[in-house]
C-alpha positions in Angstrom: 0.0 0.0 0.0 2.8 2.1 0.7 4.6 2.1 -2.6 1.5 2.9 -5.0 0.7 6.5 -2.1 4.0 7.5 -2.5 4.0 6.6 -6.9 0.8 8.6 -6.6 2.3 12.1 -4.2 5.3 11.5 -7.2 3.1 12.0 -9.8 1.3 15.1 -7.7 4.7 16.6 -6.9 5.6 16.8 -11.0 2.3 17.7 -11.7 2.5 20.5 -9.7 6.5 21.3 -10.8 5.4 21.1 -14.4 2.9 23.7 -13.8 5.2 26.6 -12.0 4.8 30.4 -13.3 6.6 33.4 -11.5 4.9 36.3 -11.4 6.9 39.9 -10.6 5.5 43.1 -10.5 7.4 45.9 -9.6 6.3 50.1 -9.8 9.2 52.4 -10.9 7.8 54.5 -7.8 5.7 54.7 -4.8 4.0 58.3 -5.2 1.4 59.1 -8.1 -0.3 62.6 -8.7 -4.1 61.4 -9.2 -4.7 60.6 -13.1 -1.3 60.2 -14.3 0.0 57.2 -15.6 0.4 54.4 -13.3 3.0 51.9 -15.0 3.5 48.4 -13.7 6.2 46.3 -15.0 5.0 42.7 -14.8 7.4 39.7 -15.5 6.6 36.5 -16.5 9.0 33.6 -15.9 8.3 29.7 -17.4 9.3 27.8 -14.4 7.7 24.8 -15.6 10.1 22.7 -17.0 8.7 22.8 -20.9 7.2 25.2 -23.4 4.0 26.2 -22.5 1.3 28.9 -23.6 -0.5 31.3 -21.9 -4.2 31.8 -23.0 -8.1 32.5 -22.0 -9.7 29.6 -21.0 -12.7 28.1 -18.7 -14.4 31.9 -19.0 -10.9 32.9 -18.0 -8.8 36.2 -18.6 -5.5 34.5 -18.6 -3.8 38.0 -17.5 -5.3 40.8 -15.2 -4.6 42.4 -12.2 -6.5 42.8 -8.4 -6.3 46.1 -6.9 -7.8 46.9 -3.6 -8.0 50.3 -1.7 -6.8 51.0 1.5 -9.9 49.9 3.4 -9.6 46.8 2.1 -11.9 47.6 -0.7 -11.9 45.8 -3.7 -11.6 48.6 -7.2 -13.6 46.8 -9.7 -12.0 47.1 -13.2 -13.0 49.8 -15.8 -12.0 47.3 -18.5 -10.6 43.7 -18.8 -7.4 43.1 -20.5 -7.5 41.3 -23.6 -4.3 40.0 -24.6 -3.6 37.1 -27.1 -2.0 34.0 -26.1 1.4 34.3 -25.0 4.0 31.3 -25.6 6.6 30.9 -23.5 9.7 28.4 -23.9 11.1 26.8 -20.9 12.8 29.2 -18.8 12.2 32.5 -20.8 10.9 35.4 -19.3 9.2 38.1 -20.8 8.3 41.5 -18.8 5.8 43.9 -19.9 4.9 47.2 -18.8 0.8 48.3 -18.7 -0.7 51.5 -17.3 -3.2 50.7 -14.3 -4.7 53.9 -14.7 -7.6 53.0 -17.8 -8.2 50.0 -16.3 -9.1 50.6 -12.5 -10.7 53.9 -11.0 -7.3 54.7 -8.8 -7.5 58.4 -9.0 -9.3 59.1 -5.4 -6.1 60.3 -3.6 -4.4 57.0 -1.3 -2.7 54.1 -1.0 -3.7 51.4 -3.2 -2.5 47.4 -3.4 -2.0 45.8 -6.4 -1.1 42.3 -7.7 -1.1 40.5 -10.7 -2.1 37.0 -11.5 -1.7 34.8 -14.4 -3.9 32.2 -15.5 -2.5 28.8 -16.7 -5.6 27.3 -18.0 -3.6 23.9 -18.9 -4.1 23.6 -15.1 -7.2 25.7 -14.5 -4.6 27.3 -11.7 -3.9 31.2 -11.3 -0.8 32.5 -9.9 0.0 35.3 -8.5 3.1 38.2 -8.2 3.7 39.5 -4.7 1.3 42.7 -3.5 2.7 45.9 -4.0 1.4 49.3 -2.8 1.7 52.9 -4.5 -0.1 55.7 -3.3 -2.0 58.9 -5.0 -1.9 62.3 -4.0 -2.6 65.8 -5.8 -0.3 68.0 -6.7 0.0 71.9 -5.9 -1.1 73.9 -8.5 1.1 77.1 -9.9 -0.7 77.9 -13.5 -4.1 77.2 -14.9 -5.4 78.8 -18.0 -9.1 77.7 -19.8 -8.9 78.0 -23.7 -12.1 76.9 -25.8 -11.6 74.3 -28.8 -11.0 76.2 -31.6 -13.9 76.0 -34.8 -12.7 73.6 -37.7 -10.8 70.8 -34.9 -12.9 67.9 -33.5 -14.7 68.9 -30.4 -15.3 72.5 -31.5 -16.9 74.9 -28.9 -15.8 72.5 -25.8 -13.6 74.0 -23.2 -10.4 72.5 -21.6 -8.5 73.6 -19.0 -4.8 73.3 -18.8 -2.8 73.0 -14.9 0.7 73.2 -14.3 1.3 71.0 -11.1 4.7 70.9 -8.7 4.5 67.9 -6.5 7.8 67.8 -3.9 9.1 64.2 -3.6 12.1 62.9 -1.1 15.1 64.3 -2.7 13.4 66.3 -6.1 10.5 68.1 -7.6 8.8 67.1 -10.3 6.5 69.2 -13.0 3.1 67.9 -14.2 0.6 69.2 -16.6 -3.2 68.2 -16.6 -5.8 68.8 -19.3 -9.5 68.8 -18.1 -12.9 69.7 -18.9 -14.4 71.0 -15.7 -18.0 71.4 -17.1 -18.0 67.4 -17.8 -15.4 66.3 -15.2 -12.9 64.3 -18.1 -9.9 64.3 -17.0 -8.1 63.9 -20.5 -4.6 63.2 -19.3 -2.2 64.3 -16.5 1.8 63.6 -17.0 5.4 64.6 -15.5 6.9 67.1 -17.2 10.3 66.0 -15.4 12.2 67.4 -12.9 12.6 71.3 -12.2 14.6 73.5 -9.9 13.4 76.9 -8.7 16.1 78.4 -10.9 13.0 80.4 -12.7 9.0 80.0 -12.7 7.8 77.5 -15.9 6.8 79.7 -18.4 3.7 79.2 -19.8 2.1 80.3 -23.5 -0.7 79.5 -25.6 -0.3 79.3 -29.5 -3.1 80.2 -32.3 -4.3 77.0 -32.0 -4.5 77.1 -28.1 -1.9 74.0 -27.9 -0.1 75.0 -24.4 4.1 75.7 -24.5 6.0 74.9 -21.4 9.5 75.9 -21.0 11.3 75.3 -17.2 14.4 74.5 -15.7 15.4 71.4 -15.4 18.7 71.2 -14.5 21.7 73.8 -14.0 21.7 75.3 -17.1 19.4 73.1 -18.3 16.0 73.6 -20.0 12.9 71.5 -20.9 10.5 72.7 -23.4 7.0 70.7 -24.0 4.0 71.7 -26.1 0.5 69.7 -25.2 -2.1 69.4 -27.3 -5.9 70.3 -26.6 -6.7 66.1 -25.7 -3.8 66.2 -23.4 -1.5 64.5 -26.5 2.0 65.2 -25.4 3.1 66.8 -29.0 7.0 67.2 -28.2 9.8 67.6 -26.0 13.0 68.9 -26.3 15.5 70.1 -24.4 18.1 73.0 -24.4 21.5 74.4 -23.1 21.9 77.4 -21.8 24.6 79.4 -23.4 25.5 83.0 -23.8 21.5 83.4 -23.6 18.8 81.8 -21.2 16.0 80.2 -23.3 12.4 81.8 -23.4 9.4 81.0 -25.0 8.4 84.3 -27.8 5.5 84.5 -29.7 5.8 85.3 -33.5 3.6 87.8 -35.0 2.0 84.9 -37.1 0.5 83.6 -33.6 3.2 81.0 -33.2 5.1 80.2 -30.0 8.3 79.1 -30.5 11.9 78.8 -28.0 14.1 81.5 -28.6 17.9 81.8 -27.2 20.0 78.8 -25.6 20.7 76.0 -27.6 18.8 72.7 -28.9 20.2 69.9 -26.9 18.0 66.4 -27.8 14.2 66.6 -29.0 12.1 64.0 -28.4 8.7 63.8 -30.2 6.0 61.6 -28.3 3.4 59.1 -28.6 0.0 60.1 -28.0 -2.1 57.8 -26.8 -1.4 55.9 -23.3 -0.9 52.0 -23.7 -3.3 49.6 -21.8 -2.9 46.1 -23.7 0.0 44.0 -22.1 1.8 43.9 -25.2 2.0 47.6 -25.4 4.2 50.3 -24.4 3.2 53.1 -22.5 3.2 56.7 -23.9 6.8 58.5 -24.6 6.6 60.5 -21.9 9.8 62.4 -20.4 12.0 60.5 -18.8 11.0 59.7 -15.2 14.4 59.5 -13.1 
């Protein structure tokens, strides 16, 4: 009798070791201003000893994410993942990076738990990363200027409102911009502008079109320049050097706002919509240090 139990807890054991998938999840930080871009890095390691693939199955998602609030509350999801299968040889690893924030309602300012799972439907079993915690606050508010959509552009007539943020972490402080429409409540995007020092105040100008220019220090010497669209589309970035002259935004007599003085350093032009599928990337924001 004691031979076949032990045959049998064998057979469990590799069943079980056949089946293993590690889960990581890691945030790039712990603080979030409310609506920006919450991006989780999530790897996925094949531990199970042979290729194997990853897909819906048994009215299973076989990739989401549970996020509760800090009462314990669970956030019911704004919108399921829906990724295609993912095949995995024995031993890779493949990591992805998603943004939380249009798929869960985590803009209420607090801490907020997160994990993700992976469903291996080969053995109907889910596994799961470690919980991690990241927490949303507001930002203080140093600019704010409402344009209307101009005639001729989708949404015509519609008002947004454009915020520049400064939010002080540990050992920097970081510039944000949010796009809004107050009379609706949307929210159409909030984002880092990067660091800034209080070298100078961000300068702030609205073109013809009423797409917003940002100019501010970012560094000794240093400048950032951004221009956001009317949707909250980040529409470039660039960066100069200050030289003989300090960098300021002008407007031409055409209506244009362009950066005049200093010297171009590295533009960066920008993605414009946020990513939410697994196999996406989020947007090209600047680079968050």
């Amino acid at each position: 009798m004691r031979l076949p139990i032990l045959l049998l807890i064998s057979i469990l054991v590799a069943s079980v070791a056949r089946g293993q998938i590690q889960v990581d999840l890691k945030f790039k930080r712990v603080q979030y201003v409310a609506y920006e871009p919450i991006i989780a890095t999530v790897q996925i390691t094949n531990l199970a000893g042979r290729d194997i693939e990853l897909h819906d199955g048994n009215g299973q998602h076989w990739f989401g994410f549970e996020v509760t609030a800090n009462d314990g509350r669970f956030v019911a999801p704004l919108d399921a993942p829906s990724e295609p299968p993912l095949r995995l040889e024995t031993g890779q690893s493949v990591a992805r990076k998603v943004n939380l924030s249009p798929l869960f309602p985590v803009h209420d300012l607090g801490p907020y738990h997160v994990r993700a799972n992976v469903f291996f439907a080969d053995l109907n079993k889910f596994y799961y990363s470690q919980r991690k915690v990241f927490q949303v606050g507001d930002a203080r508010p140093i600019w704010q200027r409402t344009v209307g959509v101009p005639d001729g552009t989708a949404s015509a007539g519609e008002l947004r409102t454009y915020s520049l943020l400064s939010n002080r972490f540990p050992d920097h402080t970081r510039l944000y911009v949010r796009v809004e429409d107050k009379n609706s409540g949307a929210v159409y995007s909030t984002f880092s502008l990067g660091h800034v020092i209080a070298v100078d105040e961000p300068q702030a100008e609205l073109d013809r079109a009423n797409q917003l220019h940002v100019l501010h220090c970012a560094a000794p010497r240093t400048w950032a320049y951004s221009r956001i669209g009317l949707n909250g589309e980040l529409l470039a970035h660039s960066t100069f050097m200050e030289t003989k002259t300090r960098p300021r935004l002008q407007h031409a007599p055409d209506g244009a706002v362009a950066v005049r003085g200093g010297m171009l350093d590295a533009p960066v032009q920008s993605a414009k919509n946020p990513a939410s599928k697994l196999s996406a990337r989020p947007p090209s924001l600047p680079p968050d240090e």
